[in-house]
C-alpha positions in Angstrom: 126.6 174.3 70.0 125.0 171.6 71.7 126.5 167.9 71.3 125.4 165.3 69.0 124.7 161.9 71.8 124.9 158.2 70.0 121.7 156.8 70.0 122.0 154.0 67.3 125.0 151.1 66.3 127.1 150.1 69.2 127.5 153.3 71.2 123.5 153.4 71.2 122.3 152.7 75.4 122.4 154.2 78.5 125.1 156.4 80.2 125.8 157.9 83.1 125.8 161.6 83.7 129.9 162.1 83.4 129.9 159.8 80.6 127.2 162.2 79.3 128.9 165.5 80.4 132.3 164.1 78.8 130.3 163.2 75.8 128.4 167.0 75.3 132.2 168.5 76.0 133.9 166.3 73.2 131.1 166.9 70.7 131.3 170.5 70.4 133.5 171.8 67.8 137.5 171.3 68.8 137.4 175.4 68.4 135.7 176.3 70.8 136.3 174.0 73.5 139.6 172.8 73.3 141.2 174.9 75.6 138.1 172.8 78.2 139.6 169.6 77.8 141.8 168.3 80.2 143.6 165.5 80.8 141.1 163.7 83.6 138.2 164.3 80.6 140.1 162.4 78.0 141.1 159.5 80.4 137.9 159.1 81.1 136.5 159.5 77.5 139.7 156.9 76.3 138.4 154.4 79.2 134.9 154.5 78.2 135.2 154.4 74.6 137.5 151.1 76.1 134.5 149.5 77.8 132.2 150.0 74.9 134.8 148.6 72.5 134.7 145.6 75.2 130.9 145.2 75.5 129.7 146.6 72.0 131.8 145.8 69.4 133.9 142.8 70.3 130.8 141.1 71.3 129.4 142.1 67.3 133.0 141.3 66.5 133.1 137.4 68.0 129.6 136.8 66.7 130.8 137.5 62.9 133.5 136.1 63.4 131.9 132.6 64.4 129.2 133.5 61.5 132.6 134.1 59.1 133.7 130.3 60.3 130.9 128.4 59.7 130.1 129.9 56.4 133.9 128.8 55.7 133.2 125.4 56.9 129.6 125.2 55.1 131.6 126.6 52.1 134.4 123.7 52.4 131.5 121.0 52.4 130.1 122.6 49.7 133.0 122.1 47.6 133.3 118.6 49.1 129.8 117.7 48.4 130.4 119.2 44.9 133.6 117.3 44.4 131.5 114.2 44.8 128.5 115.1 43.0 131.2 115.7 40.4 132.9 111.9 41.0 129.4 110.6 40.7 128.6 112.1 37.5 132.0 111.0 36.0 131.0 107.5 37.4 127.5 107.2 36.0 128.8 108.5 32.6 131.0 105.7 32.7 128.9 102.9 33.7 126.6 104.1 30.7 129.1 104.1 28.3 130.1 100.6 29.5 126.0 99.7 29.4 126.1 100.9 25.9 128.9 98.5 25.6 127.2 95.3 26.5 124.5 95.9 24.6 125.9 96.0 22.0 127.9 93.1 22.4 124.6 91.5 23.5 123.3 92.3 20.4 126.1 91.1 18.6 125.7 87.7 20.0 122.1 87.7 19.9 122.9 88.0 15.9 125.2 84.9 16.2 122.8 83.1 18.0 119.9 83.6 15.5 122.2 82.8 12.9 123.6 79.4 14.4 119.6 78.3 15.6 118.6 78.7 11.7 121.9 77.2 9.9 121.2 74.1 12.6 117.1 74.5 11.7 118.0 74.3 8.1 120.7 70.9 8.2 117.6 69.3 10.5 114.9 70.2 8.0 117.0 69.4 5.1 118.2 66.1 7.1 114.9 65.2 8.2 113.4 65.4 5.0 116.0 62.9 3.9 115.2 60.5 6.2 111.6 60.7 6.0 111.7 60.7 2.1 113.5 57.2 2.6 111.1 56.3 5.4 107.9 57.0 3.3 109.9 55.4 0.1 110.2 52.2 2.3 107.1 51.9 3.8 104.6 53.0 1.4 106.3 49.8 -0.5 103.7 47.7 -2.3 104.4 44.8 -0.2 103.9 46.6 3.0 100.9 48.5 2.1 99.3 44.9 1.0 100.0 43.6 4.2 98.9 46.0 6.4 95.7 46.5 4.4 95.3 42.8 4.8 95.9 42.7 8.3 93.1 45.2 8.6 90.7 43.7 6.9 91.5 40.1 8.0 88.9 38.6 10.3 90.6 36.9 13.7 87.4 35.7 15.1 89.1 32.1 14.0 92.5 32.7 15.0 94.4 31.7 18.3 98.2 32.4 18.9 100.2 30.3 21.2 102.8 31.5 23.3 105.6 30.0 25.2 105.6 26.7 22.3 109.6 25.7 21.8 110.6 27.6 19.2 113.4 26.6 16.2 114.4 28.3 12.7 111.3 27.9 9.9 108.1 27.9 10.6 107.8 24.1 12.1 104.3 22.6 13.9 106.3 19.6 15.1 104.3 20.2 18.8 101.1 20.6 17.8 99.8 17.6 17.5 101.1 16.8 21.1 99.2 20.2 22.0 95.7 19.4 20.5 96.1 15.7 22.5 96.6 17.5 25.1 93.6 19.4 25.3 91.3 16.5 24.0 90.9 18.8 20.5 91.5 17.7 16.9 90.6 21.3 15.5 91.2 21.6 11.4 94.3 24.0 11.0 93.5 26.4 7.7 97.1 27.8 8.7 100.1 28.2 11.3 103.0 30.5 11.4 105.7 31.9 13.6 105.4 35.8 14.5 108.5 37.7 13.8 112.1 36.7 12.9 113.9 33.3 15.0 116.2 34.8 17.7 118.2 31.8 19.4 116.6 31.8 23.0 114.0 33.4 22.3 110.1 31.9 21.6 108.2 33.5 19.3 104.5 33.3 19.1 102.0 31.0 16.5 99.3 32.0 15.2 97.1 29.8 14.1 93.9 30.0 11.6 91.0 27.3 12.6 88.1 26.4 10.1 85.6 28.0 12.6 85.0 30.1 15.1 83.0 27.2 17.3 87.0 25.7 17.3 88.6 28.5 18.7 86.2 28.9 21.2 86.2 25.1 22.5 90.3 25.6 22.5 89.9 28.8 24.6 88.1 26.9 26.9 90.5 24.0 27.8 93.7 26.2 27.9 93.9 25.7 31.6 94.3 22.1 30.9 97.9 23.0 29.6 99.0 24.1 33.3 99.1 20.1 34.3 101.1 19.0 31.4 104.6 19.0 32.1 105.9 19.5 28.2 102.6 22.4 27.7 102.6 24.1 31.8 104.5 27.4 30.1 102.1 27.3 27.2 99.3 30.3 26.8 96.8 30.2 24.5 94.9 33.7 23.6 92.5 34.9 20.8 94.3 36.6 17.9 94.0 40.4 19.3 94.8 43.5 17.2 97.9 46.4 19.0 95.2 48.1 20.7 93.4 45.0 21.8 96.7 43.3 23.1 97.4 46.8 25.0 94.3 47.0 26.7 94.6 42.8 27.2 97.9 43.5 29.2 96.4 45.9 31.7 93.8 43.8 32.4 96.6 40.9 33.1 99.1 43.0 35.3 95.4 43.6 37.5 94.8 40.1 37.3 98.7 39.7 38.8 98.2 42.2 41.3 94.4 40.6 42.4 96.0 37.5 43.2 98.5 38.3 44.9 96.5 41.0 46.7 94.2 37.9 47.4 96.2 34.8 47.6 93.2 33.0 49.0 90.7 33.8 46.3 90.6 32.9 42.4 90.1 35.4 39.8 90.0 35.5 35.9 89.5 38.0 33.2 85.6 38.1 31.8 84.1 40.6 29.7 86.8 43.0 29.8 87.2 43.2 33.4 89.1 41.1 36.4 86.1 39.2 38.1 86.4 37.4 41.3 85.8 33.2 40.5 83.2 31.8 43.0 84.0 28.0 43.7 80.7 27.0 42.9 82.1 28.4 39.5 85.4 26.7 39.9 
């Protein structure tokens, strides 16, 4: 009965012809050939099967064994990396619950806040509309509303007011005599009276009412003279303007500052609603 040779797995390649001769021998059934067998045959089949262990299997043997390793060291990482994933999730869980947390509180004290802006609102509205009752009582007065309705419709093409006149408790028009000699005017006074309430070194302003509008003017026109008097030289004279008019009358004099002193060698005055430059053929 003819042998059985290898010809797959790790006894598959090539032999030589005693390795093929040992090979046929040991194949056939132990029956019939035993008595064949000698000692030099099985040395020789024991060393072979020795190098094939050597340069088949242990070979197959090493390479497993290194695949083995690193599938235990991919395995370990594995669990590493799952270990972490596992930390992370246990993290993040926790840093929502503590979200959850501040929102709440944030909502809490978003409540409060509300609360404290519209008690506050309230007290303000409920304080202001104290005040301003009071505010309205006082002056939509009578009194008031009469004179502020006359000061409207009064007409102050006639008037003049004096500032910078000595000033003393009442309404007294001891100086102006002395003024009107000094500007060369005896102008018929209809009426004179101190602005405001007497504050000790303080001046307050006249204003006084003239017969006609011709008066005021010719007084307008010799205030300068007042600069050369030594009792008058702080004295200004100017028509009787309304707020807005006395607003738009001191812009015109802080330009008239700053063009003189821009110019210190020319002369300017206020005409028409506008700083003009004087000519000294004017002058």
């Amino acid at each position: 009965m003819a042998g059985i040779r290898p010809s797959t797995g790790v006894f598959s390649g090539e032999y030589n012809g005693a390795e093929e001769s040992l090979w046929d021998s040991l194949s056939t059934p132990s029956k019939y050939k035993i008595e064949k067998v000698s000692q030099k045959d099985l040395v020789e089949w024991v060393e072979m099967a020795g190098r094939l262990l050597i340069e088949r299997v242990y070979p197959v043997m090493k390479s497993q064994y290194s695949v083995a390793k690193k599938c235990s060291e991919v395995e370990k990482k594995l669990m590493e990396r799952q270990e972490e994933l596992i930390s992370a999730q246990r993290a993040l869980v926790g840093a929502q619950a503590q979200l959850v947390k501040l929102q709440e509180q944030l909502l809490e004290k978003r409540e409060q806040v509300i609360t404290d802006v519209k008690t506050t609102a309230e007290e303000e509205m409920r304080s202001f509309s104290t005040v301003l009752k009071k505010e309205c009582e006082t002056s939509l007065a009578p009194q008031r509303i009469q004179r502020a309705v006359a000061a409207a419709s009064e007409d102050r093409s006639c008037n003049i007011v004096i500032y910078g006149l000595t000033d003393s408790p009442g309404d007294k028009e001891e100086l102006l005599p002395e003024l009107w000699t000094t500007l060369a005017e005896k102008p018929l006074v209809k009426s004179a009276q101190r602005l405001g309430r007497f504050i000790a070194g303080q001046t307050r302003p006249m204003k006084i009412s003239l017969a006609s509008k011709e008066m005021q003017s010719c007084i307008l026109g010799k205030k300068t003279r007042l600069r050369e008097s030594e009792l008058f030289s702080r004295v200004y004279i100017s028509p009787d303007l309304t707020s807005e008019e006395r607003v738009a009358r001191a812009v015109l004099v802080k330009k008239l500052k700053e063009e003189k002193e821009r110019s210190p060698g020319k002369s300017f005055r206020i005409k028409g609603g506008e700083v003009v430059e004087v000519s000294s053929r004017t002058q």
